[in-house]
C-alpha positions as CSV (number, residue, x, y, z in Angstrom):
1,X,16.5,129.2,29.5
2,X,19.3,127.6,27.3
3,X,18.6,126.5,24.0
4,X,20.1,123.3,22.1
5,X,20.8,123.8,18.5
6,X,20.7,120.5,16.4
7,X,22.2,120.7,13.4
8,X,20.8,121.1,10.2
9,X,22.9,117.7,8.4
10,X,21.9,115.8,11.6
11,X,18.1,116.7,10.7
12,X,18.3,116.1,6.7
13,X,20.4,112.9,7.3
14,X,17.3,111.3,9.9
15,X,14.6,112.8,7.5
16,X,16.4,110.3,4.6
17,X,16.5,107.7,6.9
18,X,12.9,107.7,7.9
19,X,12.1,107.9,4.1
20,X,13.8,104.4,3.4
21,X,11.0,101.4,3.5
22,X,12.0,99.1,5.9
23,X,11.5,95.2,4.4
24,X,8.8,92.9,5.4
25,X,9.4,89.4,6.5
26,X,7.6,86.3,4.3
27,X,6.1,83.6,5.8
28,X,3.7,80.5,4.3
29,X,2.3,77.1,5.1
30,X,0.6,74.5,3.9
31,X,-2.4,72.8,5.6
32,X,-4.8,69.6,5.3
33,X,-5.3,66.3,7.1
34,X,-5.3,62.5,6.1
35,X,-8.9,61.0,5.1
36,X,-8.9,57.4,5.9
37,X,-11.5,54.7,5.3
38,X,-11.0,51.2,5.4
39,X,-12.9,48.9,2.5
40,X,-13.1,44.9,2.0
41,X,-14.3,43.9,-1.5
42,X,-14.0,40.3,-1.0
43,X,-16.5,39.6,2.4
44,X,-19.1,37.1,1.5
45,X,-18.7,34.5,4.1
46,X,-21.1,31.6,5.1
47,X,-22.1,30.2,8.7
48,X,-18.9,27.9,9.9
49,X,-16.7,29.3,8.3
50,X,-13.3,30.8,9.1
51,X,-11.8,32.4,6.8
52,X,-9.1,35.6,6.1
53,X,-10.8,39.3,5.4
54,X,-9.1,41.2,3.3
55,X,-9.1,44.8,4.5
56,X,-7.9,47.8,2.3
57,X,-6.8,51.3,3.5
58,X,-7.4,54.3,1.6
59,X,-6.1,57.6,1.8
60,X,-8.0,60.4,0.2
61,X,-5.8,63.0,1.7
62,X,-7.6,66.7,2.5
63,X,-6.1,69.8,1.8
64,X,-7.2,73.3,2.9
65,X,-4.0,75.2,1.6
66,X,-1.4,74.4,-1.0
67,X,2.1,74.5,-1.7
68,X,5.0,72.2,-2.5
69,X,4.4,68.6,-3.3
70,X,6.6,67.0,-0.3
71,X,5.0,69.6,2.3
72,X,1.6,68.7,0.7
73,X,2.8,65.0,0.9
74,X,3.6,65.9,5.2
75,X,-0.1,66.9,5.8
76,X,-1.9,63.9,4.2
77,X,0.0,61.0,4.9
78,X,-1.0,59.2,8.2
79,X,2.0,58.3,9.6
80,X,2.6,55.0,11.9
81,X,-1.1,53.7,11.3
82,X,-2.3,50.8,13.1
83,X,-5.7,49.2,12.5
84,X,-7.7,46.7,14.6
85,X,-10.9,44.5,13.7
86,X,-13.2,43.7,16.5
87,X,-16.6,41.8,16.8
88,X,-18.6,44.5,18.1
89,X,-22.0,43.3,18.9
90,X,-22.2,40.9,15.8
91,X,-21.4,36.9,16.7
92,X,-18.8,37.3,13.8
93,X,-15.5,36.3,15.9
94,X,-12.2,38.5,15.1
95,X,-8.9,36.3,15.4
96,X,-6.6,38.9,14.3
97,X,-5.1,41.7,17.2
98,X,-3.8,45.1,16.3
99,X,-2.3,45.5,13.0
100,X,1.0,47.8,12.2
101,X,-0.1,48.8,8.9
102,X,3.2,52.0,8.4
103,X,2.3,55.1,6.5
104,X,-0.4,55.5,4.4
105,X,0.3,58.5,1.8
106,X,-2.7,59.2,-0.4
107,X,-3.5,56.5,-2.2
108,X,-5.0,52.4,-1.0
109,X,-2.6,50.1,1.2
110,X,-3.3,46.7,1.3
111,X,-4.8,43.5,1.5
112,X,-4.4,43.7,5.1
113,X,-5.5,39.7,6.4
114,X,-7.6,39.9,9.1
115,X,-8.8,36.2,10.5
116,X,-12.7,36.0,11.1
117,X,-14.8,33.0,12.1
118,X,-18.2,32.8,11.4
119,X,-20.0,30.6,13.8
120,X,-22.4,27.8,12.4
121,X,-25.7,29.6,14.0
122,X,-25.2,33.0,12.3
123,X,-28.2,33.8,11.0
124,X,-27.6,34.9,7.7
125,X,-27.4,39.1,6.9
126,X,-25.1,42.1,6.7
127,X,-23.1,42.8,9.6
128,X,-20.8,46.3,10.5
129,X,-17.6,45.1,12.0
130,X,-16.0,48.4,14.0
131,X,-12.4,49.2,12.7
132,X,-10.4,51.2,15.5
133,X,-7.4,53.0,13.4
134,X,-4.6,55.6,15.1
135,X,-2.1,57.5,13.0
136,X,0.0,61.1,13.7
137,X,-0.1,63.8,10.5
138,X,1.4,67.3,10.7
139,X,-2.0,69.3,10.1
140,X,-0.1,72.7,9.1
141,X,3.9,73.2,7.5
142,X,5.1,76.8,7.8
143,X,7.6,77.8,5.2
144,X,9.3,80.6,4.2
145,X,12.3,83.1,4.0
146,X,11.2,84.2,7.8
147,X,11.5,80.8,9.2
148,X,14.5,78.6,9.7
149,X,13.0,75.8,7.9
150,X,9.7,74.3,7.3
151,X,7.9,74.0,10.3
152,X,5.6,71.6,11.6
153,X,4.2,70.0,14.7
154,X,2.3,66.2,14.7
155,X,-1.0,65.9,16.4
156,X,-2.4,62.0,17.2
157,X,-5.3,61.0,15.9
158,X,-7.8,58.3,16.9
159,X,-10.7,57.0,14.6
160,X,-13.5,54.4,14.9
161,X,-14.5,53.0,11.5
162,X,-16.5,50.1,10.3
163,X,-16.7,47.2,7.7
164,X,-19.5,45.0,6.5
165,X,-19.6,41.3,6.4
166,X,-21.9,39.8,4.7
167,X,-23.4,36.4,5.8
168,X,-25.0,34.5,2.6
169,X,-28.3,32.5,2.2
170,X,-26.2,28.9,1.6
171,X,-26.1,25.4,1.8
172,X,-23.8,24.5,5.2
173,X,-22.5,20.8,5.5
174,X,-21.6,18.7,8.4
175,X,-20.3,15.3,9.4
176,X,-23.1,13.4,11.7
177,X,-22.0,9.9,11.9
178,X,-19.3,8.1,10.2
179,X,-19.2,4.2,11.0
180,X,-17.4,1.1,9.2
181,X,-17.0,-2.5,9.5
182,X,-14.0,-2.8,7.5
183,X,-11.0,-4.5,9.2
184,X,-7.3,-3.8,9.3
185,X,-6.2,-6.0,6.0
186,X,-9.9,-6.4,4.1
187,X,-12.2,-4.2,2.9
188,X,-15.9,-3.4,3.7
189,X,-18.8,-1.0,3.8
190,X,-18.4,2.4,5.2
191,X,-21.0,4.6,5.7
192,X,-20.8,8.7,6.5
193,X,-24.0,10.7,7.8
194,X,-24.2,14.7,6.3
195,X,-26.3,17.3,7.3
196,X,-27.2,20.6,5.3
197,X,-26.9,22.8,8.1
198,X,-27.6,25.7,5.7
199,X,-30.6,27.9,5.0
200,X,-30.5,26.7,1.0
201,X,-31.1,23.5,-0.8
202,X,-27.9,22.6,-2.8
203,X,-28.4,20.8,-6.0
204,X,-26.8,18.1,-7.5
205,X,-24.9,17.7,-4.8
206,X,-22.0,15.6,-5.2
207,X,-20.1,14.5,-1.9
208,X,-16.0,13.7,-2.5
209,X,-14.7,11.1,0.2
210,X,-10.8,11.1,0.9
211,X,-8.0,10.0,3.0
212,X,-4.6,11.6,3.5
213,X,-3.5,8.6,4.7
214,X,-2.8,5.9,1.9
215,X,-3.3,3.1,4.1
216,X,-7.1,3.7,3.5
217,X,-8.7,3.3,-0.1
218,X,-12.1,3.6,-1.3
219,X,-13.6,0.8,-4.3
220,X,-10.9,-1.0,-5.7
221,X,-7.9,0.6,-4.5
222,X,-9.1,4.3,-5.7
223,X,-7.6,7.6,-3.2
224,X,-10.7,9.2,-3.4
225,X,-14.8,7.7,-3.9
226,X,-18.0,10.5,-4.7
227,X,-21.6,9.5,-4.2
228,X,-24.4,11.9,-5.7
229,X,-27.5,13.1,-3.7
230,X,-29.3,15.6,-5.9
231,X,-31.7,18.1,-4.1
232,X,-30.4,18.5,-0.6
233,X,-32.9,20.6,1.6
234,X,-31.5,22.6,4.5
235,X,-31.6,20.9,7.7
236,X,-31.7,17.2,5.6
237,X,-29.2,14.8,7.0
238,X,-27.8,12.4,3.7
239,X,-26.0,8.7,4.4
240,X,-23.5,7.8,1.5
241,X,-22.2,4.2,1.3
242,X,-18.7,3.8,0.3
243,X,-16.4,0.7,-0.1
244,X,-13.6,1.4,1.7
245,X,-10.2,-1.1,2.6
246,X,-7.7,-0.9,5.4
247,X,-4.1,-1.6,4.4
248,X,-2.6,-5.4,5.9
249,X,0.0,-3.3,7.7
250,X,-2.6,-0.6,8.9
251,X,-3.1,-0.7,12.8
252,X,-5.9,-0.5,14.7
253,X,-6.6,3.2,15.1
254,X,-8.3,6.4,13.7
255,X,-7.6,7.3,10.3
256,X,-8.6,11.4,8.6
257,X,-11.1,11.4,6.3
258,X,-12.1,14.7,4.6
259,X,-15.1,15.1,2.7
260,X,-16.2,18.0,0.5
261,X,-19.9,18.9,-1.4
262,X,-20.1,20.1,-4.8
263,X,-23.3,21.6,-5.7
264,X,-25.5,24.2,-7.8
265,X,-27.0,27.2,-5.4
266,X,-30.1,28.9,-6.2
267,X,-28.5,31.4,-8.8
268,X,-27.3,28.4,-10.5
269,X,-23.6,28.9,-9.3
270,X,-21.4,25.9,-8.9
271,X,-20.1,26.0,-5.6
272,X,-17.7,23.3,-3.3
273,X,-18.2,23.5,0.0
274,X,-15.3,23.7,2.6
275,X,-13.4,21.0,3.7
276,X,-15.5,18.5,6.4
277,X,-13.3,16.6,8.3
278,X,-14.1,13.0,10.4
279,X,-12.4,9.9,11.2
280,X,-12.7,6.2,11.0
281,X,-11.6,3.2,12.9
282,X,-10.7,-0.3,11.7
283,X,-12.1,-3.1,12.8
284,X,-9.5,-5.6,14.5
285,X,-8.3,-7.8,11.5
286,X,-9.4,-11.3,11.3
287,X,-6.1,-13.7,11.9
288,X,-5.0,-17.7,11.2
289,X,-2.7,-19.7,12.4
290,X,-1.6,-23.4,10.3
291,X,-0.6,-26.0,13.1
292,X,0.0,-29.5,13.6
293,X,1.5,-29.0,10.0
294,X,3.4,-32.6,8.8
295,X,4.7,-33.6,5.1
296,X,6.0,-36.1,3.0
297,X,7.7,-34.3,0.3
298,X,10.5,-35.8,-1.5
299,X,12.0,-34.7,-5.0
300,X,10.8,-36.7,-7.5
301,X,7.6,-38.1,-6.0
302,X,4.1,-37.0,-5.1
303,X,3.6,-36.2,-1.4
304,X,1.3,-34.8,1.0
305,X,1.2,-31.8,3.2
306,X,-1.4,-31.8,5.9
307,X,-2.1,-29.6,9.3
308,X,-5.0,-27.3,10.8
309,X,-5.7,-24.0,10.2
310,X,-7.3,-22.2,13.5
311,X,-8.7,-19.0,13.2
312,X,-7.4,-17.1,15.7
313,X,-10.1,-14.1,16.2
314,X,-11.8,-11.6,16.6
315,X,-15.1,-13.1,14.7
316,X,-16.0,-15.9,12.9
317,X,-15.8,-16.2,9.5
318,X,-18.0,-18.9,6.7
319,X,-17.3,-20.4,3.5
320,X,-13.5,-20.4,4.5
321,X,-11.3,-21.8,2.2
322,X,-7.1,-22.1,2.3
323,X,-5.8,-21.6,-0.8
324,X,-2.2,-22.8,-1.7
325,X,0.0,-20.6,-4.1
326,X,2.9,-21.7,-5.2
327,X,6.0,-20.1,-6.2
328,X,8.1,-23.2,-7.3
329,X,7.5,-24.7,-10.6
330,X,9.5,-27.9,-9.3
331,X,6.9,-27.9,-6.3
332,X,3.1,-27.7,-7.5
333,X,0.0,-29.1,-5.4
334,X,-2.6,-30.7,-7.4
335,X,-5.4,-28.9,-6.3
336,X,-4.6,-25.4,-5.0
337,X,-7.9,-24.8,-2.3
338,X,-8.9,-26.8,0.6
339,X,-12.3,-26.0,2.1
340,X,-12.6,-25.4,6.0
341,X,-16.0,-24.5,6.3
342,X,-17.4,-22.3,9.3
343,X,-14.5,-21.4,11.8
344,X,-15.5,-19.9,15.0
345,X,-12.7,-17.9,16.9
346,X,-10.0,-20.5,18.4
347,X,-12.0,-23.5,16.3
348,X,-9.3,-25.4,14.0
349,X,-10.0,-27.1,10.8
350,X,-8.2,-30.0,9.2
351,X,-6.4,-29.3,5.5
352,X,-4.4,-31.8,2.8
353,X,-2.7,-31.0,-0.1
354,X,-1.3,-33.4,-2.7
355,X,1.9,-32.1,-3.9
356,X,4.3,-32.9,-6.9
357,X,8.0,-32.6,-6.3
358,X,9.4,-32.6,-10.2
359,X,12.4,-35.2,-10.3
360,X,14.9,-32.0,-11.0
361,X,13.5,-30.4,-7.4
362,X,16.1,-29.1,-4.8
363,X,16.0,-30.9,-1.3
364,X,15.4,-27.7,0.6
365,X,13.1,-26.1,3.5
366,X,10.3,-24.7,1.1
367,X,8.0,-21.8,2.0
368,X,4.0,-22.1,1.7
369,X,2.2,-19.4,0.2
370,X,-0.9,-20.4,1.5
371,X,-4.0,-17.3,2.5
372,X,-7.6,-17.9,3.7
373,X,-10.4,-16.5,1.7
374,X,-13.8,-16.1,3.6
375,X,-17.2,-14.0,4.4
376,X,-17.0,-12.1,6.8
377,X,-20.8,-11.4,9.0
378,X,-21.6,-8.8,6.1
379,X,-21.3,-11.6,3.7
380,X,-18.2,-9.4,2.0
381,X,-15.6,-11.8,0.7
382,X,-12.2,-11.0,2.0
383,X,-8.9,-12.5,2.2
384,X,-6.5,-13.3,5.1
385,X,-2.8,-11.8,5.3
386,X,-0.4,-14.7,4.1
387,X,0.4,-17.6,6.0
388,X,4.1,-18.9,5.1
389,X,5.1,-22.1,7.1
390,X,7.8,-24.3,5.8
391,X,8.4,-27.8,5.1
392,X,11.2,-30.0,4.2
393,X,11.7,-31.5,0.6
394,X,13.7,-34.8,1.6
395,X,16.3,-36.0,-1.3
396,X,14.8,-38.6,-3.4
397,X,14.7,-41.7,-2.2
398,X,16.6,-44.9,-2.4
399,X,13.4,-47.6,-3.1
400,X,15.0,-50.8,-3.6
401,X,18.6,-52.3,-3.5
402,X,18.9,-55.0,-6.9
403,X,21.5,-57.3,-7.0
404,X,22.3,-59.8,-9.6
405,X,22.7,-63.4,-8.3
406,X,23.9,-64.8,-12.5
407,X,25.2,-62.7,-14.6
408,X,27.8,-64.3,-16.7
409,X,26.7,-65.7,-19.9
410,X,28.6,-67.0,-23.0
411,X,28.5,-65.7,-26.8
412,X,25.6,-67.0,-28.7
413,X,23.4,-68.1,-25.8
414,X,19.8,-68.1,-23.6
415,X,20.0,-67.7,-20.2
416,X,18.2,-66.8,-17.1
417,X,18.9,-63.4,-15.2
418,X,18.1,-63.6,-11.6
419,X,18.6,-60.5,-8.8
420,X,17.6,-60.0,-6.1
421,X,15.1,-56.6,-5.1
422,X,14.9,-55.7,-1.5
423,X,12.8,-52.6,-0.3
424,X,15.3,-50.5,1.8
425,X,12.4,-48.1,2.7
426,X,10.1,-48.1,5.6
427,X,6.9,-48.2,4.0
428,X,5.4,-51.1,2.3
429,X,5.3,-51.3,-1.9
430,X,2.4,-53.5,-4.1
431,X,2.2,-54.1,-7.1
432,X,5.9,-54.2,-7.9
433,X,6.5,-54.1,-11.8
434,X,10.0,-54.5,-13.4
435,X,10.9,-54.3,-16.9
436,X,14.4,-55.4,-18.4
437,X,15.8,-52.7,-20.7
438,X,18.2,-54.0,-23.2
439,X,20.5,-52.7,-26.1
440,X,22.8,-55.4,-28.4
441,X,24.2,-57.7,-28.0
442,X,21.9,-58.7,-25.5
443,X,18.2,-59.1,-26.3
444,X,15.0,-60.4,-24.3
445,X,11.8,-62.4,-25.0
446,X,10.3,-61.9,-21.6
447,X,11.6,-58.9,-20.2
448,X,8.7,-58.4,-17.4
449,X,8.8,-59.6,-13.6
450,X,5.9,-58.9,-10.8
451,X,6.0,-58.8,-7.1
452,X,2.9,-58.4,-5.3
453,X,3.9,-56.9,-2.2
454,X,7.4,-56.1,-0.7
455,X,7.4,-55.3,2.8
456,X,10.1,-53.1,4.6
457,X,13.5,-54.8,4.8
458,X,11.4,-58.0,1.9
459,X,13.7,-59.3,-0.4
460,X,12.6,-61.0,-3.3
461,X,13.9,-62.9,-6.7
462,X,13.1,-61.6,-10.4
463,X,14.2,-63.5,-13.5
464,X,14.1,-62.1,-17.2
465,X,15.3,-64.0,-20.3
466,X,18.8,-63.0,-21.5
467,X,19.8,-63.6,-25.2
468,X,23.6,-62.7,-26.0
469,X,23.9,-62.3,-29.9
470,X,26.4,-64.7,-31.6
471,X,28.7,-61.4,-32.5
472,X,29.0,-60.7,-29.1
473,X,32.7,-60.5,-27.4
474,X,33.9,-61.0,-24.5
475,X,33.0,-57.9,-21.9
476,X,31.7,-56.3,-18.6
477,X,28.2,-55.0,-19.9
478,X,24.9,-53.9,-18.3
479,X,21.5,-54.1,-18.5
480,X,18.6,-51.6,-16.7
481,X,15.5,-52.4,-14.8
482,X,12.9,-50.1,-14.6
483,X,10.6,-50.6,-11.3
484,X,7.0,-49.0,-11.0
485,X,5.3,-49.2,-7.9
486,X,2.4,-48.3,-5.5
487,X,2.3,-46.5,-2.3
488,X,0.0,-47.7,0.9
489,X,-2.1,-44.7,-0.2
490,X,-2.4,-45.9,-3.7
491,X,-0.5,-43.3,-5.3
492,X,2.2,-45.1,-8.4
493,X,5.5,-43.8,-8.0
494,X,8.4,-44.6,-10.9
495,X,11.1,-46.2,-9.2
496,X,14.9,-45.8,-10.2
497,X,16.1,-47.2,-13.3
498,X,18.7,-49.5,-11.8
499,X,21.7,-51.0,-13.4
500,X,22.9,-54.4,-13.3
501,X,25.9,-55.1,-14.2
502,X,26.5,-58.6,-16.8
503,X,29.7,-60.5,-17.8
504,X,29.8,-62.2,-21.2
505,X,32.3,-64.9,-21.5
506,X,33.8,-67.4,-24.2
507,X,32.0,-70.6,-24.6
508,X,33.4,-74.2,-24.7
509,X,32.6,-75.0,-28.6
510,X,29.9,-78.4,-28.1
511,X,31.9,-80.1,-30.2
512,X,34.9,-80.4,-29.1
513,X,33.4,-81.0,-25.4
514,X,31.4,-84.1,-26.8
515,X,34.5,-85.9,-28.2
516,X,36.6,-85.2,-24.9
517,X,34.0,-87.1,-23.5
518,X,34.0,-89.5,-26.0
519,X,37.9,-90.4,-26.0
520,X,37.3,-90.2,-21.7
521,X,34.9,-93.0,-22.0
522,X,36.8,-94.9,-24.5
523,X,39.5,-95.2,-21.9
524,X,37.6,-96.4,-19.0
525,X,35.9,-98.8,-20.8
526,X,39.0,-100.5,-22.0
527,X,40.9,-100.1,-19.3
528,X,37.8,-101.7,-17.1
529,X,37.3,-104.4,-20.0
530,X,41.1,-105.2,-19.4
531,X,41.0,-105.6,-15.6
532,X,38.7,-107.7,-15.7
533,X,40.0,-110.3,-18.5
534,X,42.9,-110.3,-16.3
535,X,41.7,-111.0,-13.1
536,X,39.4,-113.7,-14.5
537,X,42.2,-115.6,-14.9
């Protein structure tokens, strides 16, 4: 048999080896999970109402092992979270899908707004609303000097949760009826039907009527009109009567109201409700028309304007009266209403106005401001939209043509003027007066004429007495008539002051006339004396 010999240092130097401790490789980790709830402070809701809930998400974090903060941080936060609402078996209605909500570390996230509707018939009580979440967390981190790295794996997770919504004992309002006969342009009574559709009494309720549109108005001219009921009982309907008005330019259509309740609950809280929303419609306004419209306006003179005023529909209308405006100083009637009475649609009514047309007056087309105030079948006074005809104001006119027939008179001396007055218009004048205006040197003792009538195209004589002063000279002068008159409808209208032109001349001194006669006479009687004592030889 052979025999192997090891040697001895081959022995000792494996002993020492052996001896040595080998090291040990270190490994730790850190484990926990994410603890999620979901919470909603703010969920009091009322039947027909939609509203937002506001959903929290907390994060309490669970942790079975320690170690450092951001591998702590790794296990607890639930990463990628989404979060969904639903209706469950309650009649609450959830508007609002899934939700990407991120990571949640430990801590609360949120508001998160989730839309709900609670329909008008939910009985009132507390209701659990299911809340679906899903997140990933990494339930374990291995660290250490025997590992590369931290190490970690993520696991899905899948939750079902809940929330509860709480439907209050309250006072619920809605819009019943809503009716008016206000028409587009006037005003009138509008009335809005309310029901407490609640399971409370509200009291001292208040309800707030509205428009966003500002061609409707409430009392005189107000945005907004409140009425007060006081104890409202559930299931109560309430009418408030308003005054409402529909704009002239506001068409025939439905206009937004919105209404709103103020009122104490049980506990003694003030409360509004929220918003009630209706709509109204005008009535079709009530229109004129002025026809068959004639005048006789001319500046400086009274005149007439006369026509018809139809009403043109929808209803009828009493007490009707035009009224006449005006926005000309220079053009003024004399009474400013003209009564109509009754009008029936298409029925007409008949209308004069006596106007003055100052003497300074332009001779223009001039515009009527002329409306219609009336009752309407609710016996509300209201006023038409303006009417605005126009009719001529004619230049003044041109009466009489006056022309002297003697106008020559000498220094120191009484005469007769004569002219002659024709009336150049077509419209017969009475009671024609003229008076002679005079300044020195001429003078006048009866200064006043008188012509009873003066047809169209009449001509007629007038004398005054003319004085000429003894220190009057020789000149082209002028005196003025001033001529009243009245009108076939008895109205007295000032003529012009006319100008009539007068000549004073030098007079033959009597004298010297008398004695040229004289001498003249002197002559033929001797010249006649001796003819004939010749020839009676």
């Amino acid at each position: 048999m052979t025999t192997f010999r090891v040697p001895l240092g081959l022995v000792l130097l494996l002993v020492v080896v052996a001896a040595v401790p080998v090291p040990i490789t270190a490994i730790e980790n850190v484990t926990g999970s994410p603890d999620v709830s979901v919470q909603s402070p703010d969920n009091e809701f009322v039947p027909g109402q939609e509203a937002s809930l506001p959903v929290y998400v907390s994060n309490e974090g669970s942790l079975q092992s320690s170690g450092p903060a951001e591998y702590v941080a790794r296990v607890t936060t639930a990463r990628a979270l989404t979060l969904q609402v639903r209706s469950g078996d309650t009649p609450i209605e959830v508007n609002t899908a899934r939700y990407p909500v991120g990571n949640v570390p430990e801590g609360t996230t949120g508001p998160i707004p989730v839309s709900i509707t609670v329909p008008e018939d939910t009985p009132p009580g507390t209701y659990r609303l299911p809340v679906r979440v899903r997140y990933s967390y990494a339930p374990k981190v291995e660290y250490g000097s025997g590992t590369d790295g931290p190490e970690y794996r993520y696991v899905d997770l899948a939750r079902t949760l809940s929330l509860s919504v709480v439907v209050e004992d309250r006072p619920q309002f809605q819009v019943v009826n809503v009716s008016s006969t206000a028409r587009v342009g006037s005003y009138g009574p509008l009335s809005m039907t309310v029901r407490n559709t609640g399971t409370e009494a509200a009291r001292d309720a208040t309800l707030q009527l509205s428009s966003p549109d500002d061609e409707v108005t409430f009392g005189t001219g107000a945005a907004k009109s409140e009425a007060y009921s006081g104890v409202w009982g559930p299931g109560e309907n309430r009418t408030f009567q308003f005054r409402a008005r529909f704009a002239p330019d506001a068409q025939q259509r439905e206009y937004p109201l919105r209404a709103s309740v103020s009122y104490t609950d049980p506990d003694g809280i003030q409360r509004t409700s929220p918003p009630l929303t209706a709509g109204v419609t005008p009535r079709e306004e009530v229109t004129f028309a002025v026809e068959n419209l004639t005048s006789t306006l001319y500046v400086g003179e009274p005149g007439t304007i006369s026509g018809s005023v139809r009403n043109t529909g929808p209803a009828p209308v009493d007490n009707a009266v035009l009224v006449y405006r005006s926005s000309n100083p220079n053009v003024v009637p004399v009474d400013t209403e003209s009564a109509l009475g009754r009008l029936e649609p298409g029925e007409r009514s008949d209308f004069t106005f006596e106007v003055d047309v100052a003497a300074d007056a332009t001779a223009t087309d001039r515009q009527l401001n002329l409306s219609v105030r009336y009752r309407d079948a609710q016996n509300n006074r209201q006023v038409s939209d303006e009417l605005e005809p126009t009719v001529p104001v004619l230049p003044e006119r041109d009466w009489l043509a006056v022309t002297p027939q003697n106008a020559t008179f000498g220094i120191d001396t009484d005469n007769r003027l004569t002219v002659r007055v024709r009336n150049r218009e077509n419209m017969t004048l009475s009671d024609v007066r003229a008076r002679l205006e005079t300044e020195p040197p001429f003078s006048s003792e009866a200064r006043t004429a008188y012509v009873q009538r003066l047809d169209p195209g009449d001509t007629e004589t007038l004398a005054f007495a003319v004085t000429v002063s003894e220190d009057a000279v020789p000149t082209r002068s002028s005196v003025s008539v001033n001529v009243t008159a009245e009108r076939p409808d008895g109205k007295e209208i000032v003529l012009d002051s006319y100008v009539v032109p007068v000549t004073v001349v030098e007079e033959t001194s009597a004298s010297d006339t008398t004695l040229l006669a004289a001498g003249v006479l002197v002559v033929v009687l001797v010249l006649g004396a001796g003819w004939w004592w010749l020839n009676r030889r």
